[in-house]
NUVEXKE-183409 format. One record per residue (C-alpha): residue in one letter; x, y, z negated. Coordinates in nm, 4 decimals, padded with zeros to 6 digits. Each point is the difference from the previous one (the first is absolute). Layout:
BEGIN
res,east,north,up
A,X,Y,Z
...
// end
This chain:
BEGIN
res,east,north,up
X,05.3809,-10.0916,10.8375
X,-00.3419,-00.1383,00.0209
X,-00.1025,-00.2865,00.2520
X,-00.2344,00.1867,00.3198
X,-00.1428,-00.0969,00.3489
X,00.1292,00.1173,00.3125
X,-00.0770,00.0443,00.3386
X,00.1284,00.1851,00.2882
X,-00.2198,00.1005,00.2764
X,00.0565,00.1385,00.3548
X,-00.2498,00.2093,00.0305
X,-00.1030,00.2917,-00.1505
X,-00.3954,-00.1449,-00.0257
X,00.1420,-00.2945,-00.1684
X,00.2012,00.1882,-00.2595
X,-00.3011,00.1811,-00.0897
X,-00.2154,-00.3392,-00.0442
X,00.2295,-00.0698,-00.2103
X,-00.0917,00.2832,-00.2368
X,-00.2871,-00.1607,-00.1026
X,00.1622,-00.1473,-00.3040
X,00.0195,00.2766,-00.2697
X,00.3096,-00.0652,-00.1557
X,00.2918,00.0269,00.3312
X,00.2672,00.2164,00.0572
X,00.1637,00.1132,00.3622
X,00.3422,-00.0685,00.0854
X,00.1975,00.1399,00.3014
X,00.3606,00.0616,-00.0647
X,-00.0125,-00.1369,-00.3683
X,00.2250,00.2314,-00.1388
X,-00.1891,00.1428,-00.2447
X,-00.2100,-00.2413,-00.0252
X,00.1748,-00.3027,-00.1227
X,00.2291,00.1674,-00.2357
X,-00.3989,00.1392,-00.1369
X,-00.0671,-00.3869,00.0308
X,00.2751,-00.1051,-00.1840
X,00.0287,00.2059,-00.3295
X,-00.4045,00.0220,00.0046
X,-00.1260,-00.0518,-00.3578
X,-00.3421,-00.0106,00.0304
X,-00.2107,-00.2323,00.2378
X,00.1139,00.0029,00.3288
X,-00.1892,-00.0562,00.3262
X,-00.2097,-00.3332,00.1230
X,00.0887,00.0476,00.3566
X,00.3034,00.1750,00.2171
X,-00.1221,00.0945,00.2928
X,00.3222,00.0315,00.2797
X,-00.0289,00.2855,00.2267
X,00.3074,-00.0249,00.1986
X,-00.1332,-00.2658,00.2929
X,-00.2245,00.2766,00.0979
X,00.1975,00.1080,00.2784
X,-00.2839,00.3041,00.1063
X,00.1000,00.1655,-00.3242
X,00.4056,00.0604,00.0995
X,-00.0982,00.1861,00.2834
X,00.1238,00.3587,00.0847
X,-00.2456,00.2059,00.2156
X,00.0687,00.3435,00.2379
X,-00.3153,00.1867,00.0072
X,00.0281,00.3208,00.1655
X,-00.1888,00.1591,-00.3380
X,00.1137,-00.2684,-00.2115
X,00.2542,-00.2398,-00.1385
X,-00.0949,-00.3122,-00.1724
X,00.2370,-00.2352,-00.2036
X,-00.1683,-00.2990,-00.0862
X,00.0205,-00.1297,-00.3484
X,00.2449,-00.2333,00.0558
X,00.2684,00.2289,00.1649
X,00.3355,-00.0385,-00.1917
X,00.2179,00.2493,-00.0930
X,00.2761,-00.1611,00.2639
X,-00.2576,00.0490,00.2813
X,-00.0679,00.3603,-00.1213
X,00.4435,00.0402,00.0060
X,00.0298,-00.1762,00.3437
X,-00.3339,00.1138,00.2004
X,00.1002,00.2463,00.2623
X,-00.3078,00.1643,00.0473
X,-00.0522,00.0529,-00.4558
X,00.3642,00.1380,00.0566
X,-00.0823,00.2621,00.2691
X,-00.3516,00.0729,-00.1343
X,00.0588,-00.0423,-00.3404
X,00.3987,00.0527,-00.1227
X,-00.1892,00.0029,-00.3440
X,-00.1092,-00.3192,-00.0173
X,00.3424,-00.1296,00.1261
X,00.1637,00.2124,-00.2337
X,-00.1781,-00.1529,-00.2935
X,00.0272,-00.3862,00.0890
X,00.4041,00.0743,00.0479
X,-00.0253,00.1189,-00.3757
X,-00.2665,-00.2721,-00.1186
X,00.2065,-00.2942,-00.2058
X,00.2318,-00.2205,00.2430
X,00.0115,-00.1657,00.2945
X,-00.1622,-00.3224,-00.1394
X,-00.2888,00.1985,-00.1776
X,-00.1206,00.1683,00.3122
X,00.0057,-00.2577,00.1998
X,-00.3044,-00.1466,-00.2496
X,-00.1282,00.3295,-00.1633
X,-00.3297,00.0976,00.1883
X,-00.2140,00.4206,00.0316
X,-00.2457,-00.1922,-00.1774
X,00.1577,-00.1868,-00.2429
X,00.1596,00.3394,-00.1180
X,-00.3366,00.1542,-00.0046
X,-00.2106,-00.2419,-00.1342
X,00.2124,00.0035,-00.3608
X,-00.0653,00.3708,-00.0711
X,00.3428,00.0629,-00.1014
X,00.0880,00.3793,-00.0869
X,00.3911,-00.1404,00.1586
X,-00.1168,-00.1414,00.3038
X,00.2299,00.1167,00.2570
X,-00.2894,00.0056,00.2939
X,-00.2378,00.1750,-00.1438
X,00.2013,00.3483,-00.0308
X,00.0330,-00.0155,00.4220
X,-00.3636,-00.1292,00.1032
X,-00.1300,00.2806,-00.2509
X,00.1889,00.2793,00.1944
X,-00.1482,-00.1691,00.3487
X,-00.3001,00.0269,-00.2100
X,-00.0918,-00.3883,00.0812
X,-00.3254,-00.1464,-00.0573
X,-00.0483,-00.3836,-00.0625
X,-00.2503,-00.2534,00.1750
X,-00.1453,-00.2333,-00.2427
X,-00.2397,-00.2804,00.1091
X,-00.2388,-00.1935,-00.1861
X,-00.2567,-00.3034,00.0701
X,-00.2201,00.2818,-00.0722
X,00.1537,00.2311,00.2686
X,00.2691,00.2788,00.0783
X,00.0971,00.3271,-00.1775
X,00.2694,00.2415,00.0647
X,00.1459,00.1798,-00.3120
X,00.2770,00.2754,00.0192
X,00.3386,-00.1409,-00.1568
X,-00.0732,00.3222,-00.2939
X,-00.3163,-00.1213,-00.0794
X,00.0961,-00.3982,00.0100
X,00.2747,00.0759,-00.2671
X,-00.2214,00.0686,-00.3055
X,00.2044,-00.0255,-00.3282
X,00.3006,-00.2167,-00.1583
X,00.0102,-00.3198,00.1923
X,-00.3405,00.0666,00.1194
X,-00.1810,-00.0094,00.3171
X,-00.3238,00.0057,00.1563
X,-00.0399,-00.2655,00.1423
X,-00.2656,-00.2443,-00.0800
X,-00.0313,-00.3581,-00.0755
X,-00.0153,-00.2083,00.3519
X,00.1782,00.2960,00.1856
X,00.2923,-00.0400,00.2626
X,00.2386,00.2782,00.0766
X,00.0204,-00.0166,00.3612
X,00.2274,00.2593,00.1077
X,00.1057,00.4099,-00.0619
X,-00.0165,00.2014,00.2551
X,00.0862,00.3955,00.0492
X,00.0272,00.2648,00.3032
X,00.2926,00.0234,00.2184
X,00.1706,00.2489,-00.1731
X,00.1413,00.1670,00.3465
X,00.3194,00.0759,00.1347
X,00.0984,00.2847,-00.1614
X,-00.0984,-00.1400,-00.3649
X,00.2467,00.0447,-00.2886
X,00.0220,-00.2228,-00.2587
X,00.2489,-00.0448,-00.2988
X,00.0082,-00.2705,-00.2252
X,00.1761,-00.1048,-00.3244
X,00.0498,-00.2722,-00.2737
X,00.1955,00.0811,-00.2974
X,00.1229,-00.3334,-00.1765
X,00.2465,-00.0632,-00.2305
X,00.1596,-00.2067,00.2508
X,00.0030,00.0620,00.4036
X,-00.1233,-00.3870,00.0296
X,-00.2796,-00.2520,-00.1401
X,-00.1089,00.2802,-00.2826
X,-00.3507,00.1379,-00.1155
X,-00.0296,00.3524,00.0966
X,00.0212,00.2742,-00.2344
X,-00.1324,00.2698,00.2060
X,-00.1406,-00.0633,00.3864
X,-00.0967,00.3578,00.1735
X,-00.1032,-00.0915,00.3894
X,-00.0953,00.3235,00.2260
X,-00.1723,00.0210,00.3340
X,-00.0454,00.3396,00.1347
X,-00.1760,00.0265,00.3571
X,00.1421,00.3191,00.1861
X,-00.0651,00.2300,00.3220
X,00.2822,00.2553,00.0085
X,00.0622,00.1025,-00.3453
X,-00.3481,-00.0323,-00.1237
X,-00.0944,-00.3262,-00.2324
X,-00.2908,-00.0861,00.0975
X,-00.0162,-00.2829,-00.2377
X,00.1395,-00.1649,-00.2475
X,00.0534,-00.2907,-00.2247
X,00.1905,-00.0267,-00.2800
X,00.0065,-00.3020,-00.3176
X,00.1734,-00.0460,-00.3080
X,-00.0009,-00.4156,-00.1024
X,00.1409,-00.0996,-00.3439
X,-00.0906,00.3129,-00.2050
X,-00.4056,-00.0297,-00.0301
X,-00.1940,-00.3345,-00.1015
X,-00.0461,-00.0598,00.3673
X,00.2319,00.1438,00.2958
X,-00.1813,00.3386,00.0776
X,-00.0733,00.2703,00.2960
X,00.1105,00.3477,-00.0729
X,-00.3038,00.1757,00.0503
X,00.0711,00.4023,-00.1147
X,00.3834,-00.1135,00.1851
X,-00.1826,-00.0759,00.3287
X,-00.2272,00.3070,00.0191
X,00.3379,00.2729,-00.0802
X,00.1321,-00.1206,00.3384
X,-00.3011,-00.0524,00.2321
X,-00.0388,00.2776,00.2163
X,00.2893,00.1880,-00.0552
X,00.3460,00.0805,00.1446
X,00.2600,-00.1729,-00.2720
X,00.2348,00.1738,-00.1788
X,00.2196,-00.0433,-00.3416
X,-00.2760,00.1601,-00.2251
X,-00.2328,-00.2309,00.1310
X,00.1567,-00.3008,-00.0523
X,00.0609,00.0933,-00.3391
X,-00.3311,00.0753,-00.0878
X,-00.0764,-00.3386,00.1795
X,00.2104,-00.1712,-00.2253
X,-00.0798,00.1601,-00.2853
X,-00.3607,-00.1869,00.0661
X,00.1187,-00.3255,-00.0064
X,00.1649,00.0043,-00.3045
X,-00.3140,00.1715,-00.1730
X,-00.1486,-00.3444,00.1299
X,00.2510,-00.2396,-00.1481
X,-00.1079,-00.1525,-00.3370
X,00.3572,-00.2163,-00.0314
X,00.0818,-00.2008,-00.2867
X,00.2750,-00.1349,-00.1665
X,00.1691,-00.3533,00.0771
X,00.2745,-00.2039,00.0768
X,00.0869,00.1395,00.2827
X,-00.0123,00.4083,-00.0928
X,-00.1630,00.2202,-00.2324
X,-00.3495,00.1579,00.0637
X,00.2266,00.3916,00.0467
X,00.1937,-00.0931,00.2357
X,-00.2607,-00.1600,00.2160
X,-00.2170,00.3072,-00.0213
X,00.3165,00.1856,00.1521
X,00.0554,-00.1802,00.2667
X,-00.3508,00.0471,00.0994
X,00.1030,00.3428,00.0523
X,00.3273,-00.0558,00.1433
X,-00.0294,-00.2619,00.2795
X,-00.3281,00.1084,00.1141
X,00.1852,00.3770,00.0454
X,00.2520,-00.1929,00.2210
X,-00.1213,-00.2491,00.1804
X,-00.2486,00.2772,00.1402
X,00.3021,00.2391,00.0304
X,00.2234,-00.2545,00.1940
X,-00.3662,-00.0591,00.2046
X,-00.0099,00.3053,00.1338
X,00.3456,00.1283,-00.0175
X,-00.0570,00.2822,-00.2312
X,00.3538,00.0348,-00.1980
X,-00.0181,-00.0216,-00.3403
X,00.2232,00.2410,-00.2478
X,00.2328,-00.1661,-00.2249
X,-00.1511,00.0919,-00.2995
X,-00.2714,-00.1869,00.0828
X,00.0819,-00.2728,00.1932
// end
């Protein structure tokens, strides 16, 4: 590990004077970060900049057309916050699943972003809420969706001197659905194999919309476009589903690893998807092909 600067500001103007040296690197949680740090090869960075004694970033705000997490929210506040865990079981249901207890109480929405990861467990969820993320600059502030900000293996778009700020989504209402899943090869501190996450906003027995992500099977977590546009609209029934995920495994572009071969990844794109909007919506599912 090579020698670096550091400094930690409180602000969220002073982290970004900061950036004014080329060669820094963020760090929140640090738990992707300093293992990075630590088996880095090449040149690391001149200057850390700290962004955890920016207290404005941990916030949690209730708008009545929007929820913000600020960059900074753990995965423990996402677990414990009453109001994520009536609004949002999703996000709840994710951080319960997300390493242990130990890990969330350091792992940050933006640190998991930020590393372009096709495992990383919060993408999958904020994809489905169809998030967008705030990113500020000396030179200003943009708004990306989360689908555009995730742009290839380990790659974002965000630019040199930019800030995530926060993610933010629409309420998803009270009588939202929402399913979400990680297979591992363990139930505990294991990379996911396959993540499906569903949101499906319905009146009666009409979706009127929906959101559904695969993460771990594509270069970058991914939306389920053709998937989304099967359900919108229409009353939900077996043959539906099925053709919905049928979709999202013609989307999946697995490979093989470690952890599970590239065929039976592109199965369970089909398979969990099919249930986790079945169990949704309580549509039974036969058997044969559950």
């Amino acid at each position: 590990m090579r020698g670096f600067d550091f400094v930690a500001p409180t602000t969220v103007s002073g982290v970004l004077k900061s950036t004014a040296r080329k060669n820094y690197k963020f760090i929140a949680g640090g738990t992707n970060f300093l293992p990075d740090l630590r088996h880095q090869h090449e040149r690391g960075p001149e200057l850390v900049i700290d962004l955890m004694r920016v207290s404005g970033l941990r916030e949690i705000k209730k708008g009545k057309k929007k929820i913000t997490l600020g960059a900074l929210t753990t995965m423990t506040a996402l677990l414990e916050n009453k109001f994520i865990t009536r609004e949002t079981p999703i996000l709840s249901a994710m951080s319960a699943k997300f390493a242990g207890p130990i890990i969330r109480n350091r792992a940050t929405i933006a640190g998991n972003l930020v590393g372009g990861g096709p495992a990383a467990d919060v993408v999958p969820p904020l994809l489905a809420l169809k998030a967008n993320v705030t990113l500020v600059s000396r030179k200003g502030k943009r708004t990306l969706a989360l689908d555009k900000f995730l742009t290839g293996y380990r790659q974002t778009a965000i630019r040199t001197g930019e800030l995530i700020t926060g993610v933010s989504f629409s309420p998803p209402g009270k009588n939202h659905r929402w399913g979400y899943y990680k297979l591992a090869r363990r139930r505990a501190m294991a990379i996911t194999v396959v993540g499906v996450a569903i949101v499906l906003k319905v009146k009666g027995k009409i979706c009127q919309e929906a959101g559904i992500s695969l993460g771990a099977v594509t270069p970058a977590p991914i939306r389920c476009y053709e998937a989304e546009k099967i359900l919108e609209g229409n009353e939900i029934n077996l043959s539906l589903v099925q053709r919905a995920a049928k979709a999202c495994e013609a989307v999946a572009k697995p490979i093989d690893d470690i952890r599970a071969s590239a065929e039976y990844r592109k199965l369970m794109c089909e398979v969990l998807p099919r249930r986790m909007i079945s169990q949704a919506l309580d549509i039974p599912l036969p058997l044969e092909a559950g």
